[in-house]
DOKOL-995089 format. One record per atom (N, C-alpha, C): x, y, z; residue in three letters. Coordinates in steps of 0.05 Angstrom, whole numbers, padded with zeros to 5 digits, always signed. Atoms other than C-alpha are relative to their C-alpha. Example, Ala and Ser with C-alpha at 12.3 -4.5 7.8 and 13.67 -1.06 7.14 Angstrom:
2
+00018-00024+00000ALA +00246-00090+00156ALA +00018+00024+00000ALA -00016-00024-00001SER +00273-00021+00143SER -00015+00022+00014SER 
***
This chain:
247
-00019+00022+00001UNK +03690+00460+03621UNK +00028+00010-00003UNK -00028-00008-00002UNK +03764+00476+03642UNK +00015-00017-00017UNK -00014+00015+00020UNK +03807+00447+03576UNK +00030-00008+00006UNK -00030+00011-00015UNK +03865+00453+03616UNK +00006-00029+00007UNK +00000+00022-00026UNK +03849+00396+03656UNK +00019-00032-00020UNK -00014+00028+00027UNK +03875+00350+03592UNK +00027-00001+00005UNK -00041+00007-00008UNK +03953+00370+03609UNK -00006-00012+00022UNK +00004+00021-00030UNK +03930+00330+03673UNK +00003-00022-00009UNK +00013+00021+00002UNK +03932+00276+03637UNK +00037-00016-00017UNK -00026-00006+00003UNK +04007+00241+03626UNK +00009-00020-00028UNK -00005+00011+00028UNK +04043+00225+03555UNK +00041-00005+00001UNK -00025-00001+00004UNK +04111+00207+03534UNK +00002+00020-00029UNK -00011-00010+00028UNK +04145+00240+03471UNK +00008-00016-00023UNK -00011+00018+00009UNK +04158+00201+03409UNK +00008+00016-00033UNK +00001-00005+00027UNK +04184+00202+03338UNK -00013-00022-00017UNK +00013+00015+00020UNK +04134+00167+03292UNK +00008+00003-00024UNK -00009-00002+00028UNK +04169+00143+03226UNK -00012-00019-00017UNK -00002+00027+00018UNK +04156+00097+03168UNK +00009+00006-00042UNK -00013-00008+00026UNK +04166+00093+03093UNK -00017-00004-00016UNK +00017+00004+00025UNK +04141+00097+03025UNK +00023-00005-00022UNK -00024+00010+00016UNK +04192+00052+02979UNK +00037+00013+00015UNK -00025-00011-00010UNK +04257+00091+02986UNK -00008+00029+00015UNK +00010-00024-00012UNK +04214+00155+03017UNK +00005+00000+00027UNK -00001-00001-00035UNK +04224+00166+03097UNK -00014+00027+00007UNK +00018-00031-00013UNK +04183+00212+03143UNK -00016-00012+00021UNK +00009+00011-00027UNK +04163+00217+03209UNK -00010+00030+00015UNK +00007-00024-00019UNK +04128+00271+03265UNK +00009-00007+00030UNK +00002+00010-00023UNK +04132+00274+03332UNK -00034-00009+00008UNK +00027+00017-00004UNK +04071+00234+03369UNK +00008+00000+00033UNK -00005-00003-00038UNK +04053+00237+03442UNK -00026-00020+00004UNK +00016+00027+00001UNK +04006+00169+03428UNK +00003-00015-00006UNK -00009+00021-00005UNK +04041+00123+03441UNK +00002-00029+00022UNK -00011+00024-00023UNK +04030+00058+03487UNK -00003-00030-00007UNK -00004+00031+00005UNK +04038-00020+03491UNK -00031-00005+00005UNK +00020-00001-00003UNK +03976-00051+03488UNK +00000-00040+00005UNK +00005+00031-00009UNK +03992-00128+03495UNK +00034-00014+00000UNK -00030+00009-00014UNK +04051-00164+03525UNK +00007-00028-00025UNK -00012+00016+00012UNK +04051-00235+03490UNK -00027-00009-00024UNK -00042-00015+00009UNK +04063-00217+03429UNK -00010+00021+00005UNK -00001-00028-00010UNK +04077-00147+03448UNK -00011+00012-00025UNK +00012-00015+00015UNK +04041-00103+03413UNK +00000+00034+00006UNK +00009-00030-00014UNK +04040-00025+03414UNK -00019+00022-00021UNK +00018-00020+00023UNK +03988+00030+03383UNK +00004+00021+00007UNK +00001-00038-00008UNK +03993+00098+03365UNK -00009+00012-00018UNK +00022-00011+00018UNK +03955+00149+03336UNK +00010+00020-00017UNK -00005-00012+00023UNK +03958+00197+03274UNK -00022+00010-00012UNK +00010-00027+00020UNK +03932+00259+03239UNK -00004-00013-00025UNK +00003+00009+00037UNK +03894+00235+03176UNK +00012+00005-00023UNK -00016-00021+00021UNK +03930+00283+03136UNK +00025+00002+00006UNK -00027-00011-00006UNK +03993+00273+03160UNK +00008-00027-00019UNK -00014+00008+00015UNK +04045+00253+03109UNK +00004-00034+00017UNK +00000+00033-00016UNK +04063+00195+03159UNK -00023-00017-00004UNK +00031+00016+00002UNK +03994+00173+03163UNK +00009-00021-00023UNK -00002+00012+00026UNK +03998+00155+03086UNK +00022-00018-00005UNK -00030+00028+00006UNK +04071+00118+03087UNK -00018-00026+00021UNK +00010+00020-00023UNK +04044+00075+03143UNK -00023-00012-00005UNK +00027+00006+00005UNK +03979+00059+03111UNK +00016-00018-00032UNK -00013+00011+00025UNK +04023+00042+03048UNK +00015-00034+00004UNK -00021+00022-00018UNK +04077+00007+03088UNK -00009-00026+00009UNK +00011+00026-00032UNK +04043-00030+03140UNK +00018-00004+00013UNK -00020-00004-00023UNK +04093-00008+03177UNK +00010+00022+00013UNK -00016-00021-00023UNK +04130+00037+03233UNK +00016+00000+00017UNK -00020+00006-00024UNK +04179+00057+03282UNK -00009+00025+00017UNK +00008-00017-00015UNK +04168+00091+03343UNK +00032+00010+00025UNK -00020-00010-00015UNK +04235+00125+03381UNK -00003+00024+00029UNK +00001-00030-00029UNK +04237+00157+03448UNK +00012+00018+00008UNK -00020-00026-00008UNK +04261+00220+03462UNK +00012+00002+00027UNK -00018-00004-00018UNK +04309+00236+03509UNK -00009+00028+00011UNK +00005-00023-00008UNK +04289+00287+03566UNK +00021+00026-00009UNK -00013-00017+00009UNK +04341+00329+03547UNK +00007+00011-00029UNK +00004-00009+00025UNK +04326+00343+03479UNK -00004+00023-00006UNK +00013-00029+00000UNK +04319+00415+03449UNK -00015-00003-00011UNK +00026-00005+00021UNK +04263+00448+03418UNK +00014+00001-00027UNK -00005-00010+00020UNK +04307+00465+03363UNK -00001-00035-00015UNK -00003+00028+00012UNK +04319+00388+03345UNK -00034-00009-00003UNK +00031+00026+00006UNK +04242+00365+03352UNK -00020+00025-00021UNK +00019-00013+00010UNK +04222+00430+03315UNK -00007-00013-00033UNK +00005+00007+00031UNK +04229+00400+03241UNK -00018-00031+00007UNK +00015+00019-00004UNK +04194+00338+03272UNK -00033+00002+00004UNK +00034-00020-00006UNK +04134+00375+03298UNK -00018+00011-00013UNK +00010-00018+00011UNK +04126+00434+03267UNK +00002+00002-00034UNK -00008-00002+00031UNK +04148+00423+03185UNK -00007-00032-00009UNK +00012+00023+00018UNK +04116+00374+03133UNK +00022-00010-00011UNK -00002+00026+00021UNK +04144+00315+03098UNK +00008+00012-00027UNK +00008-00005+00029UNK +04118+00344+03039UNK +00014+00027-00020UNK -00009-00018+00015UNK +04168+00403+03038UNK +00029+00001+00016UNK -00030+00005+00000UNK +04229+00390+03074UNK +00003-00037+00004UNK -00004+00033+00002UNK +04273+00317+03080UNK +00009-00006+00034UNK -00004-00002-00021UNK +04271+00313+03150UNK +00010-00024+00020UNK -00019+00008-00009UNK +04319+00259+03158UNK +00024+00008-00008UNK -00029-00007+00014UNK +04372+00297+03121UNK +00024+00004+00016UNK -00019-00009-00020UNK +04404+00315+03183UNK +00007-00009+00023UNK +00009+00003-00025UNK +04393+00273+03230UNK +00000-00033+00007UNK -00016+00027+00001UNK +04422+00202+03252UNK -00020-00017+00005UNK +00022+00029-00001UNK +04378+00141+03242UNK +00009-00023-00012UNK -00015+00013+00012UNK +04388+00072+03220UNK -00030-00015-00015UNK +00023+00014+00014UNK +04346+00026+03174UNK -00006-00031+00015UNK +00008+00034-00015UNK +04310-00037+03215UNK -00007-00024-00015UNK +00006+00024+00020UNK +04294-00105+03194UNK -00020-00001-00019UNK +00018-00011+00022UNK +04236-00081+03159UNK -00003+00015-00019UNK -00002-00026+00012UNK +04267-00025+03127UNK -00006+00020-00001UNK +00014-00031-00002UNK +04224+00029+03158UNK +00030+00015+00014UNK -00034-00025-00012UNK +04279+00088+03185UNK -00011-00005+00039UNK -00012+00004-00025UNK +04294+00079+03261UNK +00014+00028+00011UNK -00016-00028-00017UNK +04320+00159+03288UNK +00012-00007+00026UNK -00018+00004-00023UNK +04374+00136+03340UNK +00012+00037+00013UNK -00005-00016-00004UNK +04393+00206+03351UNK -00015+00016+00024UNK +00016-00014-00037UNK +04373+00247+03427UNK -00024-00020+00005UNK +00021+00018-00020UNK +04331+00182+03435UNK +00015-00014+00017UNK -00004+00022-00028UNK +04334+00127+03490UNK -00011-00029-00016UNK +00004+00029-00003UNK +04303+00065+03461UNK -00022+00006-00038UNK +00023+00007+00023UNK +04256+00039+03397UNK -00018-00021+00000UNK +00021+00015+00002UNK +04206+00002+03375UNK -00007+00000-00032UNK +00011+00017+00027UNK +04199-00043+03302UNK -00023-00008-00012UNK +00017+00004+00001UNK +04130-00050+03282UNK -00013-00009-00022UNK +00020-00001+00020UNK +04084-00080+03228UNK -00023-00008+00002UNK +00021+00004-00021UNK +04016-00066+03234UNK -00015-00020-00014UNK +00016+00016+00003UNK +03963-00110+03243UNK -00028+00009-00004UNK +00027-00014+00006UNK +03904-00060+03250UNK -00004+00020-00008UNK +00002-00028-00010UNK +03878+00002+03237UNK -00028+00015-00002UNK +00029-00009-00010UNK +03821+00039+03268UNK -00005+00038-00009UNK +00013-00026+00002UNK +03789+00111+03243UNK -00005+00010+00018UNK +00020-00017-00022UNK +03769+00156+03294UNK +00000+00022+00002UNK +00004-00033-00003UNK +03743+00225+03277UNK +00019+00004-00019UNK -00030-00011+00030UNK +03809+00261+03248UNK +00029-00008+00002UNK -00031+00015+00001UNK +03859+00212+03269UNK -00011-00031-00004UNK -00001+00030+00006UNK +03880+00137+03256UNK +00006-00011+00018UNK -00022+00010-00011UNK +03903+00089+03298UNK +00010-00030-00015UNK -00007+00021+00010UNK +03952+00036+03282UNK +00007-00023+00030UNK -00016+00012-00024UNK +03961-00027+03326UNK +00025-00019-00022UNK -00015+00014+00027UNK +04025-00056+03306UNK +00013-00024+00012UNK -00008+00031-00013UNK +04057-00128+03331UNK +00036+00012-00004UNK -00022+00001-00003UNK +04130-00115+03355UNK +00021-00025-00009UNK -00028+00021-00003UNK +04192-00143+03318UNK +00023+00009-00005UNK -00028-00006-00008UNK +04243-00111+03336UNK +00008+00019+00026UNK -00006-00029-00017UNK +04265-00059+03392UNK +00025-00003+00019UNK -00022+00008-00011UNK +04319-00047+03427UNK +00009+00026+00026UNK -00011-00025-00015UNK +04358+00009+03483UNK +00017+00011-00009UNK -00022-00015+00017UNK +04393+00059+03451UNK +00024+00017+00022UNK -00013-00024-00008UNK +04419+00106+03513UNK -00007-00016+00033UNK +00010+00015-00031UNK +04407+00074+03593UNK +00009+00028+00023UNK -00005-00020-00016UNK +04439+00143+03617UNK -00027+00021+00008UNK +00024-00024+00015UNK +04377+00195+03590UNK -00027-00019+00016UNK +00026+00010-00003UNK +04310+00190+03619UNK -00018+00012-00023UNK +00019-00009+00024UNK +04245+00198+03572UNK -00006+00023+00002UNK +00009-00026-00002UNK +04222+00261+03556UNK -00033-00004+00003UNK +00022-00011-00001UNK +04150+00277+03581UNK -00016+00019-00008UNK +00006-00027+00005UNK +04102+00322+03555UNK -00005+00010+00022UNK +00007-00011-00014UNK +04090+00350+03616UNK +00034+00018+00007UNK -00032-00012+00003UNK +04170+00369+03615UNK -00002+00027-00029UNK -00008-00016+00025UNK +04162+00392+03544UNK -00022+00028+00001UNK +00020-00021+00000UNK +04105+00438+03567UNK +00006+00018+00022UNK +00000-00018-00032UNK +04124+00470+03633UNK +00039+00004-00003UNK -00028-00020+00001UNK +04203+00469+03620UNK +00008+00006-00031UNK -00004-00014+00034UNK +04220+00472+03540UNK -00015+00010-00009UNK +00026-00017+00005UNK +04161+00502+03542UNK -00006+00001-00029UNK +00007+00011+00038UNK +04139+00476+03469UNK -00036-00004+00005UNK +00029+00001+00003UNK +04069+00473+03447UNK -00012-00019-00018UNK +00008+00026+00012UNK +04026+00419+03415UNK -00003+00015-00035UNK +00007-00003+00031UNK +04021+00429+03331UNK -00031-00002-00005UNK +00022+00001+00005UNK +03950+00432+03304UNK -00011-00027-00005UNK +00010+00025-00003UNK +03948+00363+03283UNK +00000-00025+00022UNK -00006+00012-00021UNK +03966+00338+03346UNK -00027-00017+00010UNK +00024+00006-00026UNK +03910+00293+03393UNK +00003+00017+00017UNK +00005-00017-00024UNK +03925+00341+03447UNK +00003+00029-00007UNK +00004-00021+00014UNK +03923+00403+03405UNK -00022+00018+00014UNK +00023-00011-00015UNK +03878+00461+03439UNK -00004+00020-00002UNK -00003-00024+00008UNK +03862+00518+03415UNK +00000+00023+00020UNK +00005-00029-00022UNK +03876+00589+03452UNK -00030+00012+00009UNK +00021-00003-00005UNK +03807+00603+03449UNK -00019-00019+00025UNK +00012+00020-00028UNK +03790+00542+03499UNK +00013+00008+00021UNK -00024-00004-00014UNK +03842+00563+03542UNK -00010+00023+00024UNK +00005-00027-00021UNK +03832+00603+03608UNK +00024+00014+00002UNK -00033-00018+00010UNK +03899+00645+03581UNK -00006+00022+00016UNK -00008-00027-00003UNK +03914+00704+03621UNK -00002+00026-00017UNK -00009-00022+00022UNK +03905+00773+03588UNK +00026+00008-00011UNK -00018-00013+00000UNK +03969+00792+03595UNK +00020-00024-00021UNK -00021+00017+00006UNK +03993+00724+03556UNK -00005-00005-00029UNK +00018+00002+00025UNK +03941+00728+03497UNK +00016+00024-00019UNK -00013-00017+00022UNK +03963+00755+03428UNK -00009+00023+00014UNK +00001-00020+00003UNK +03963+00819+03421UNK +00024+00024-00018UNK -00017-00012+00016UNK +03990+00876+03377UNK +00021+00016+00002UNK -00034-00010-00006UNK +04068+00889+03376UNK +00007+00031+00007UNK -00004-00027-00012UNK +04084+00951+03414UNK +00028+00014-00008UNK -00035-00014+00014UNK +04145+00991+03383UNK +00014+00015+00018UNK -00008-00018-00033UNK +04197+01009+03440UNK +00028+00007-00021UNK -00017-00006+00020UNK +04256+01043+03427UNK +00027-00023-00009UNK -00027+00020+00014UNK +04312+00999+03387UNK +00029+00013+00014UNK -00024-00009-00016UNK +04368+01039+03429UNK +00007-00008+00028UNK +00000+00016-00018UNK +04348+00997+03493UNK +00019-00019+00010UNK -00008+00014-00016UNK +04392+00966+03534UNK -00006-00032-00005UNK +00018+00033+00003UNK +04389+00888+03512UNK -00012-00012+00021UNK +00019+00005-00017UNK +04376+00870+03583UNK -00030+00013+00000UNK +00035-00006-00012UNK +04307+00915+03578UNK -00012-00011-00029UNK +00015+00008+00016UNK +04295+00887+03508UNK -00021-00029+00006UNK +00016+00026-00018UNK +04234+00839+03518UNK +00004-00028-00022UNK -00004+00027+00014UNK +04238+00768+03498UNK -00038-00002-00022UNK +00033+00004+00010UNK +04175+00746+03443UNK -00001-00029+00002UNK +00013+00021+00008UNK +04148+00675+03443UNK -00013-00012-00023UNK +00016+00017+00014UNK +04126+00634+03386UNK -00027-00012+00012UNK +00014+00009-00012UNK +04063+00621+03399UNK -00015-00023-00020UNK -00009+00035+00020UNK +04062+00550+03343UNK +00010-00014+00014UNK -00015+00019-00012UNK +04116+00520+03372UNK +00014+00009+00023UNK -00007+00002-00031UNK +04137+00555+03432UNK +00034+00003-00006UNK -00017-00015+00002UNK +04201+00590+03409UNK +00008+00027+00009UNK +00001-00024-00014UNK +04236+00639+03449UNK +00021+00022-00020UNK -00025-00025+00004UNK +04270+00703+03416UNK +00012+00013+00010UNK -00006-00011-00009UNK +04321+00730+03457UNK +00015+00016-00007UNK -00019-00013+00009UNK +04351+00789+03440UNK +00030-00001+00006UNK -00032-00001-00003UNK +04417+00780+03476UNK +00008-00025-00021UNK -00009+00022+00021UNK +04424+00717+03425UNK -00001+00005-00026UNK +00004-00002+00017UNK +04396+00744+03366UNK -00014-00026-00011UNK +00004+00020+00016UNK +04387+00699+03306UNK +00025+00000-00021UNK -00026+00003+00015UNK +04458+00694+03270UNK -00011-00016-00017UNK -00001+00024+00033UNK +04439+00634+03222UNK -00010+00022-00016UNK +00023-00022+00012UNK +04379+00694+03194UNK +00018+00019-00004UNK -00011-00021+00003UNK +04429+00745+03197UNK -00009+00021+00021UNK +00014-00009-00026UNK +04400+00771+03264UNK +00024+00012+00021UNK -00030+00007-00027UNK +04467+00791+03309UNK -00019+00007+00031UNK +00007-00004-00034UNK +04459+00789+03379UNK -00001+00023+00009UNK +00012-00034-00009UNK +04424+00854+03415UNK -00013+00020-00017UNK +00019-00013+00015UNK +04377+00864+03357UNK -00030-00004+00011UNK +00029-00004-00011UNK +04300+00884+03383UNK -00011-00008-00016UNK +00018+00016+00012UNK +04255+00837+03368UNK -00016+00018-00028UNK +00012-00022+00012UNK +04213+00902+03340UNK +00018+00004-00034UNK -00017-00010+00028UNK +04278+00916+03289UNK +00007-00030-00022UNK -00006+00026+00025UNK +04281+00847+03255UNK -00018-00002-00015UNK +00019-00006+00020UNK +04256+00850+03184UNK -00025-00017+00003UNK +00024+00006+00000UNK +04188+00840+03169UNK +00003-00026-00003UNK -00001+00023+00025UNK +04209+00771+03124UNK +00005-00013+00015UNK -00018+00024-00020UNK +04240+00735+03180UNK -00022-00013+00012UNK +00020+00012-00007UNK +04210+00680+03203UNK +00013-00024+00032UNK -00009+00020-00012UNK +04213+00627+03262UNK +00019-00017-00008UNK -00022+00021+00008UNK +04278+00579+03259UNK -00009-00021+00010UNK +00007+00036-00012UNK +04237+00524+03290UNK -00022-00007-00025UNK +00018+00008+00016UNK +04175+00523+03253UNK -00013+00022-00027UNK +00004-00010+00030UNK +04174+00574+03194UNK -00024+00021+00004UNK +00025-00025+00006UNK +04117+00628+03216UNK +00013+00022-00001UNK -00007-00029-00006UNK +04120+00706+03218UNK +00008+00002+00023UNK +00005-00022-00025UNK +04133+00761+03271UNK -00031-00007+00015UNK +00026-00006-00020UNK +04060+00765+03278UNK -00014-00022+00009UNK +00010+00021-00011UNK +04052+00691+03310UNK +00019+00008+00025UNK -00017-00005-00033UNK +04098+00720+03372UNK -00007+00019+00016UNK +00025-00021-00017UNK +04067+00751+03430UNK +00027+00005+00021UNK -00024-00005-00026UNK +04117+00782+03486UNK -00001-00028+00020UNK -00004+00018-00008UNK +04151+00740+03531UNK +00006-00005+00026UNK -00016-00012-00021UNK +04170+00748+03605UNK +00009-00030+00013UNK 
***
């Protein structure tokens, strides 16, 4: 059974938020659709264990914001890839409070959606919520949506573990040449053009040497190979040894 065959299959991008009293927190979600016109209704699904889950089960409520195709990885990485439970991952990042008081992220989206739900269904190791629309609005009419099939083939980003479309490498008919494997030590006196790029293979972070990592203290035309052991992804917080070369 080819596992691939599931990116065949087409999603939008979203930010799923809601609240717990004055608490806020939200992931990204790529299960998201309408499910009844009058009254509008839309459902989307969630990781049992995800911090959101629990506000929204509290709440009985949500907001769902659409991303804008032109979004970076670096902006959806604290959405994706980092918990609730350890950073404040609206600290930085422009949203407004809706008639319900759940948080609203206007920021690199296109449009929203106000929700309080009416159902919610178990299934396996996610939830779903259906929720009765009251509120939504267009935030952006320039920006088209971002697709996962965009966020997979050009931002080349990867699904998080709790994801529904999550898949492990092991199902995967991966290339040899694309599968981990262990870091080859070239020389650090290389030409940055021959230094090779590494990949995150979490979230689908590229390290390029001609960029470095300045925030880390990284300058530009340091070999992947020479950056300390301690350093970690700026999207989603792993090691070195979650990055596999990159071409």
């Amino acid at each position: 059974m080819k596992f691939e065959t599931f990116f065949k299959l087409t999603y939008g991008l979203y930010i799923l938020s809601s609240k717990d009293g004055d608490k806020f927190n939200g992931h990204i979600s790529n299960t998201v659709f309408q499910i009844t016109a009058e009254p509008p209704r839309i459902t989307v699904a969630t990781h049992s264990n995800n911090l959101t889950t629990e506000f929204i089960r509290k709440s009985k409520l949500f907001s769902v914001s659409v991303l804008q195709k032109d979004v970076t990885l670096d902006f959806m990485g604290v959405w994706g890839f980092k918990s609730g439970r350890e950073v404040d991952k609206f600290k930085n990042v422009q949203y407004k409070t809706g008639l319900t008081g759940v948080p609203i992220v206007t920021e690199k989206c296109i449009a929203y959606y106000e929700c309080e739900v009416e159902e919610e269904i178990v299934i396996g190791t996610h939830v779903m919520f259906i929720g009765r629309v009251v509120d939504m609005d267009i935030l952006n009419n320039e920006n088209e949506p971002l697709t996962y099939a965009h966020y997979r083939t050009v931002i080349k980003g990867v699904s998080p573990a709790n994801s529904p479309t999550y898949i492990s490498d092991k199902k995967l008919n991966t290339p040899d040449e694309q599968k981990v494997k262990p870091l080859e030590k070239e020389k650090s006196d290389l030409p940055v053009k021959d230094m090779k790029k590494y990949r995150c293979t979490v979230c689908g972070h590229i390290y390029d040497p001609v960029d470095g990592d300045p925030s880390a203290g990284i300058p530009p035309g340091t070999a992947f190979e020479d950056i300390p052991d301690n350093w970690t992804c700026p999207i989603c917080g792993v090691t070195k040894e979650d990055f596999i070369p990159y071409d």
